[in-house]
LUMBANU-212958 format. One line per 3 residues: number of its first residue (from 0); for each residue x, y, z of N, C-alpha, C. Coordinates in pm, whole numbers, plus 32768, in hexadecimal, padded with zeros to 4 digits. Atoms other than C-alpha are relative to their C-alpha. Example, Ala and Ser with C-alpha at 12.3 -4.5 7.8 and 13.67 -1.06 7.14 Angstrom:
REM residues 2
0> 8059/7F89/8000/84CE/7E3E/830C/805A/8078/8000  7FAE/7F89/7FFA/8557/7F96/82CA/7FB3/806D/8049
//
This chain:
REM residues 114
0> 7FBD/8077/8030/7C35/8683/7D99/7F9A/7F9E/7FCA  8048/8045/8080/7BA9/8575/7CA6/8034/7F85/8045  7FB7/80A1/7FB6/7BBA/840F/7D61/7FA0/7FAF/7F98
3> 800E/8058/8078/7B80/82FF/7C6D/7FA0/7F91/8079  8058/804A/7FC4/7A6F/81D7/7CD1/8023/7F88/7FD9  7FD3/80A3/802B/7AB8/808B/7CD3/7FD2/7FAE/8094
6> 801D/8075/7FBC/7A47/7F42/7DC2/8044/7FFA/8065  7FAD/8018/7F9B/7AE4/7F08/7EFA/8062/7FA7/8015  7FA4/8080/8008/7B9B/7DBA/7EBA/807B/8049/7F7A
9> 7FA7/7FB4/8038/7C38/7E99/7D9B/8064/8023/800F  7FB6/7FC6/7FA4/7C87/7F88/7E6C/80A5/7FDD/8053  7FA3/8049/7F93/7D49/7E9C/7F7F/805A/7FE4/7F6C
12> 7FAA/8038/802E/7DE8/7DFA/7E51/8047/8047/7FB6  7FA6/7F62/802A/7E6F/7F6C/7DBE/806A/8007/8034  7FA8/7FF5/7F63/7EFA/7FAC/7EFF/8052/7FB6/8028
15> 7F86/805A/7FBB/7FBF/7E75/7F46/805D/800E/7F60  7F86/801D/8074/8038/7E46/7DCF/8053/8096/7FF2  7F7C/7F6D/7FF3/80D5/7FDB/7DFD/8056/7FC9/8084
18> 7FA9/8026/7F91/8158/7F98/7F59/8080/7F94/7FC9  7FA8/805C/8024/8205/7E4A/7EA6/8023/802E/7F9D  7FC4/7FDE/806B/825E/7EED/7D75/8065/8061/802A
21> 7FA0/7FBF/7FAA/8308/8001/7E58/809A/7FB4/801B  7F8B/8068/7FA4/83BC/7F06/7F16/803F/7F6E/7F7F  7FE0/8087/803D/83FF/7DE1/7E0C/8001/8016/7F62
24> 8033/800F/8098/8397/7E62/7CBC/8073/8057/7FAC  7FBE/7F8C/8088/841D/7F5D/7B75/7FA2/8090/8005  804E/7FB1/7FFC/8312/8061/7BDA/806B/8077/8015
27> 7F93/7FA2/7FF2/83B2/81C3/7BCA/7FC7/8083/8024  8033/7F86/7F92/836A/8313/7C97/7F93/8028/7FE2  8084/7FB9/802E/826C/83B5/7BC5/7F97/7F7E/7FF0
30> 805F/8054/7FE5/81AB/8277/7BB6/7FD8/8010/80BB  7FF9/7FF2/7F76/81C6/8231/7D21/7FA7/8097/800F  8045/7FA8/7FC4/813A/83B5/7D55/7F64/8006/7FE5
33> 8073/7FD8/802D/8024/83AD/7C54/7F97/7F65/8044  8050/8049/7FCC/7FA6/826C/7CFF/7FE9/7FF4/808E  7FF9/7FE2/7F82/7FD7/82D8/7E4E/7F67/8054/7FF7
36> 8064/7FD0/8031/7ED7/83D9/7DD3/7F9A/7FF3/7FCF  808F/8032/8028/7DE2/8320/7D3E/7FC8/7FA6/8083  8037/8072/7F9C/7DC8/8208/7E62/8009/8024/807D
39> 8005/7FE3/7F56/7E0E/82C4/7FA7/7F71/801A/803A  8086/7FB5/7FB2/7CD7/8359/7FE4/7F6F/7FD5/7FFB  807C/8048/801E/7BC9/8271/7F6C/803A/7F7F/8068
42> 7FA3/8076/7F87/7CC4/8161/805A/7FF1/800B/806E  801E/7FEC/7F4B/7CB0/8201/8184/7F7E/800E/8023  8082/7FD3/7FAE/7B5B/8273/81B5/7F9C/7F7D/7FD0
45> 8055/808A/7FE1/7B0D/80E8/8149/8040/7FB7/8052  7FCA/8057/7FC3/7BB3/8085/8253/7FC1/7FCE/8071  8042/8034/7F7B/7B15/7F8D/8379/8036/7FEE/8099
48> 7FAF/803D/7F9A/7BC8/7F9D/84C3/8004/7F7C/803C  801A/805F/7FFE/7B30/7E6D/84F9/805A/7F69/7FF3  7FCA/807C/8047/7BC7/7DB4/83D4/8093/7FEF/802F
51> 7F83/7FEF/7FF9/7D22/7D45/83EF/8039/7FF4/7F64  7FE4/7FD0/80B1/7E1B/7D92/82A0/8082/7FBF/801C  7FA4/801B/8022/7F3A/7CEC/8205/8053/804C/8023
54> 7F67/7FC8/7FB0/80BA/7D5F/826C/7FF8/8063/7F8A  7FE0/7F74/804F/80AE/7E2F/811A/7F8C/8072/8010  8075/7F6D/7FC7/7F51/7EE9/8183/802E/8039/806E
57> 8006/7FCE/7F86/7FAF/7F21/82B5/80A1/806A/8018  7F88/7FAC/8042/8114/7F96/8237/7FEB/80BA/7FDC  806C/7F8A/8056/8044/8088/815F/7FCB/806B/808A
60> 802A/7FBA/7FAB/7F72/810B/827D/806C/804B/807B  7F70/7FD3/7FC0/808E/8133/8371/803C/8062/7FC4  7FB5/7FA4/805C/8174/81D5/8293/7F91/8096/7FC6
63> 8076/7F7D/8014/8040/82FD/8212/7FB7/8001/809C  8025/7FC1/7F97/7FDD/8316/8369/807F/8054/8047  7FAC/7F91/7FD6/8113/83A2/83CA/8039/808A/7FE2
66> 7FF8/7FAF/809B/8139/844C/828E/7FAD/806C/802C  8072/7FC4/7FFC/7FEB/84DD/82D3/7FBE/802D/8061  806C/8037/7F68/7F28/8466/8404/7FCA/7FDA/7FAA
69> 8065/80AF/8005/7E1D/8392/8436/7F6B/805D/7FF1  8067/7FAF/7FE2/7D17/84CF/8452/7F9D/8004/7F6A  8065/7FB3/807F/7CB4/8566/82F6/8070/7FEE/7F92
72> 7FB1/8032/8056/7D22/84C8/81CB/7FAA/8038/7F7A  8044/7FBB/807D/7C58/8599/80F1/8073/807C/7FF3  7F8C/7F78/8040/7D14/86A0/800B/8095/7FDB/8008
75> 7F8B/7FDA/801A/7E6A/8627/8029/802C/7FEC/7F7A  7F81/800C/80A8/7F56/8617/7EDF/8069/7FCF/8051  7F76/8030/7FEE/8077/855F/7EDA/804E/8037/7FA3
78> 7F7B/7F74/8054/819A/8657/7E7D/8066/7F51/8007  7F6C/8074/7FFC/82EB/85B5/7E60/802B/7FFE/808E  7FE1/8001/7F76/8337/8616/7FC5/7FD3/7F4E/804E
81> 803D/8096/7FB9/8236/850A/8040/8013/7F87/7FC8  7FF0/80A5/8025/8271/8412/7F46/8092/7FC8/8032  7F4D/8049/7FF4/840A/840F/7FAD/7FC9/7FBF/8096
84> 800C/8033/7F9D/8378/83F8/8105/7FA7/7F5C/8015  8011/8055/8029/82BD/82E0/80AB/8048/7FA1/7FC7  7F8E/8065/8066/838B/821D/7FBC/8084/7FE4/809F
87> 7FA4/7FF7/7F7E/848E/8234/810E/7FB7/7FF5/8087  8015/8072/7F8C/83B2/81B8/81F7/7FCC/7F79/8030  8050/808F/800C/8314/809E/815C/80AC/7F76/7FED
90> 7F79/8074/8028/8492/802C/8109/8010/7FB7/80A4  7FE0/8022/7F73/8482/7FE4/82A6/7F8A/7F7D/800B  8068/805A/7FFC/836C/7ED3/8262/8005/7F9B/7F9D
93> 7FDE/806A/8023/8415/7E11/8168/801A/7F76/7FE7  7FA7/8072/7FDA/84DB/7D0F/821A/7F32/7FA7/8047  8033/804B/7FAB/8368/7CBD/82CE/7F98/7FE5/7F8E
96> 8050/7FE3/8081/8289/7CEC/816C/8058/7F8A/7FB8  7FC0/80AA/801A/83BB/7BBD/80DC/7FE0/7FA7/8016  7FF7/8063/7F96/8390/7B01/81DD/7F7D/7FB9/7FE6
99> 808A/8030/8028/8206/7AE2/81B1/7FE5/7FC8/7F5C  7FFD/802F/80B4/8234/7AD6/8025/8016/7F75/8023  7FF2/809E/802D/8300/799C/8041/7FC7/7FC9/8032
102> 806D/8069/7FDB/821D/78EF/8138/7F83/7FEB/7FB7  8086/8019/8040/80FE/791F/8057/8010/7FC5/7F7D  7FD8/8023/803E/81BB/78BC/7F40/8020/7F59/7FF8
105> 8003/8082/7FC5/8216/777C/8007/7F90/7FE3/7FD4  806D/8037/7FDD/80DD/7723/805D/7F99/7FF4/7F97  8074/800B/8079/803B/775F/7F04/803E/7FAC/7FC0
108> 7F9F/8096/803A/8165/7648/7E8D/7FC5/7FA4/8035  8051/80A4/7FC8/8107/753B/7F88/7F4A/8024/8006  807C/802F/8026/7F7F/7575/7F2B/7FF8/7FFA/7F9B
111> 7FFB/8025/8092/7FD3/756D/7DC3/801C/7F39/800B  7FC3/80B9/801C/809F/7402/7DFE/7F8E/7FAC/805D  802B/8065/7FC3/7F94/7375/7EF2/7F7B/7FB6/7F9A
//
């Protein structure tokens, strides 16, 4: 497999704008797979247990760890199988991925007006 290179802040910001395009956007299956495919596997193995991750990273990780595990994230492909399973379990992280949108949305209003 052929994993594409890109920055880490990239990365994170790949990863949340699929997760939200999943859940909120016009994105459509074969997108969704072929970017599942480009960003899974350079995503996980930059990941810090350390750090802590936004409700849509952590969406992300969740959802492909079950998919997957958490072990060896080298070599997979995302067939259609995994992406339905995907696409259907990130829809369970929605209501809490909203929820954070509009507070940040808030909060970037009242520091715009102050």
């Amino acid at each position: 497999m052929i994993y594409s290179t890109v920055n880490h802040s990239q990365l994170i910001s790949n990863v949340d704008r699929l997760v939200r395009d999943v859940l909120f956007g016009t994105i459509n299956f074969q997108q969704v797979k072929s970017q599942l495919n480009e960003f899974y596997y350079s995503f996980m193995i930059s990941l810090n247990p350390e750090d802590r991750y936004s409700k849509p990273l952590q969406a992300f990780i969740e959802s492909t760890n079950i998919i997957i595990g958490n072990d060896y994230p080298y070599n997979v492909f995302w067939d259609d199988e995994k992406t339905v399973q995907f696409i259907n379990l990130l829809s369970g992280y929605e209501k809490a991925i909203k929820k954070t949108t509009v507070r940040g949305v808030i909060k970037v209003i009242k520091t715009a007006k102050a």
